[in-house]
DRENDO-346334 format. One record per residue (C-alpha): residue number from 0; y, z, x. Coordinates in steps of 0.02 Angstrom, whole numbers, plus 50000, padded with zeros to 5 digits. Each point is the difference from the previous one (the first is absolute). Layout:
+-----+-------+-------+-------+
: pos :    py :    pz :    px :
+-----+-------+-------+-------+
: NUM :     Y :     Z :     X :
...
+-----+-------+-------+-------+
# end
This chain:
+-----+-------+-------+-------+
: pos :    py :    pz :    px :
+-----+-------+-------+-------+
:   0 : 42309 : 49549 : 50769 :
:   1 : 49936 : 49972 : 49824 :
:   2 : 49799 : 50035 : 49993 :
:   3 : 49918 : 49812 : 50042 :
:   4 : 50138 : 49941 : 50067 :
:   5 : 49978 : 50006 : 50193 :
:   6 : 49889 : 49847 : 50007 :
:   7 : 50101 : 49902 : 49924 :
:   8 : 50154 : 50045 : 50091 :
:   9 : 49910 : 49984 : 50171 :
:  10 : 49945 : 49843 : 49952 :
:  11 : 50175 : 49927 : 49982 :
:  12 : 50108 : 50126 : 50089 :
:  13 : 49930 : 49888 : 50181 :
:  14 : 50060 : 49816 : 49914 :
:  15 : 50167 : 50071 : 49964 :
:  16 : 50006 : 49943 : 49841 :
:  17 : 49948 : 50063 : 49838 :
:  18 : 49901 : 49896 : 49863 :
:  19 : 50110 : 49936 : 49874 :
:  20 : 50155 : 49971 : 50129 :
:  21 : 49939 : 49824 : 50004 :
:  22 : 50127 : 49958 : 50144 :
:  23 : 50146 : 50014 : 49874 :
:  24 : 49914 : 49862 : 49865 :
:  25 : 49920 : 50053 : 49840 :
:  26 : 49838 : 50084 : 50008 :
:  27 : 49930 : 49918 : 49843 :
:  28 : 50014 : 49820 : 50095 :
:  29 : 49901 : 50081 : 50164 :
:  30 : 49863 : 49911 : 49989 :
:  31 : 50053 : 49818 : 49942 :
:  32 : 50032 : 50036 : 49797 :
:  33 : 50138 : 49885 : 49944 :
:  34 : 50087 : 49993 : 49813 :
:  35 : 50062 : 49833 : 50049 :
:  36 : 50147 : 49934 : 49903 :
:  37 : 49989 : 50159 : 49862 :
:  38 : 50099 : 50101 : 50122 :
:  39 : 50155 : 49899 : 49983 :
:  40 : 49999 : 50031 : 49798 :
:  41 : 50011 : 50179 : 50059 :
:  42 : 50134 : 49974 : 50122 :
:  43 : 50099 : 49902 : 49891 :
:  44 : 50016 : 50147 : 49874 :
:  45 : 50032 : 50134 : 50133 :
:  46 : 50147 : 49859 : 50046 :
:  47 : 50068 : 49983 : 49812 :
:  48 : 49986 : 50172 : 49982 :
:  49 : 50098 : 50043 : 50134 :
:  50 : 50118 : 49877 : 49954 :
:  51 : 50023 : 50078 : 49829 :
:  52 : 50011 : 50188 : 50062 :
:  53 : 50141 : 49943 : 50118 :
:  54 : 50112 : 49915 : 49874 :
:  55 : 50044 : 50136 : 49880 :
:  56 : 49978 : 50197 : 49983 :
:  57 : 49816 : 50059 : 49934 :
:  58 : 49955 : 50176 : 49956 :
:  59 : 49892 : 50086 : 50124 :
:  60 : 49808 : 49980 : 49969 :
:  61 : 49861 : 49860 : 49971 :
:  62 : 50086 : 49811 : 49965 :
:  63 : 49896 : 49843 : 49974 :
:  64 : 50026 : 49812 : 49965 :
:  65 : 49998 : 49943 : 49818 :
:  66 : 49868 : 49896 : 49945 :
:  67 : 50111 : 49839 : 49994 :
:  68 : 50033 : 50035 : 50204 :
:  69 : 49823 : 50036 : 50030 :
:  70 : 49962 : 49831 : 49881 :
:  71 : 50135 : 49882 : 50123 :
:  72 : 49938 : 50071 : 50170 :
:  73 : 49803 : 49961 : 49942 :
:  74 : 50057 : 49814 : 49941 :
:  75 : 50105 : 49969 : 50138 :
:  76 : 49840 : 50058 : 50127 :
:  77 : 49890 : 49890 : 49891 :
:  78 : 50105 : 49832 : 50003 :
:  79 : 50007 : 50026 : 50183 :
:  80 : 49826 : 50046 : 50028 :
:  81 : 49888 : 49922 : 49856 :
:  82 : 50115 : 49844 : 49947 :
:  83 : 50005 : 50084 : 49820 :
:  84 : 50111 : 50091 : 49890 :
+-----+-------+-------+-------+
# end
């Protein structure tokens, strides 16, 4: 066991769980944080993306939206969620 390390593991090794397992949700939202509405902007380009990367061949490595994608998924989550653009 890694020097310092005991403690901690005793600690958590009764519970049967480990911090950060969080019953399967993320650990960042343990204790109550929320990003609200912001997390469906981020969804919706992990969606588009996905959408894109399935229609047509891409070269292996790092792909991204354009700016005009990035531009309609932020307008679309603003007319929905602030009435504006």
């Amino acid at each position: 066991m890694v020097e310092g390390t005991k403690d901690w593991h005793q600690r958590y090794a009764a519970s049967g769980r480990l911090p950060g397992q969080a019953d399967g949700n993320a650990v960042n939202f343990l204790h109550g944080a929320s990003v609200g509405a912001f997390i469906l902007l981020v969804q919706a380009e992990i969606l588009a993306v996905l959408t894109r990367l399935t229609r047509a061949e891409h070269e292996p490595g790092m792909h991204e939206l354009d700016a005009a994608e990035r531009d309609f998924i932020a307008a679309t989550w603003l007319r929905y969620f602030d009435g504006t653009s």
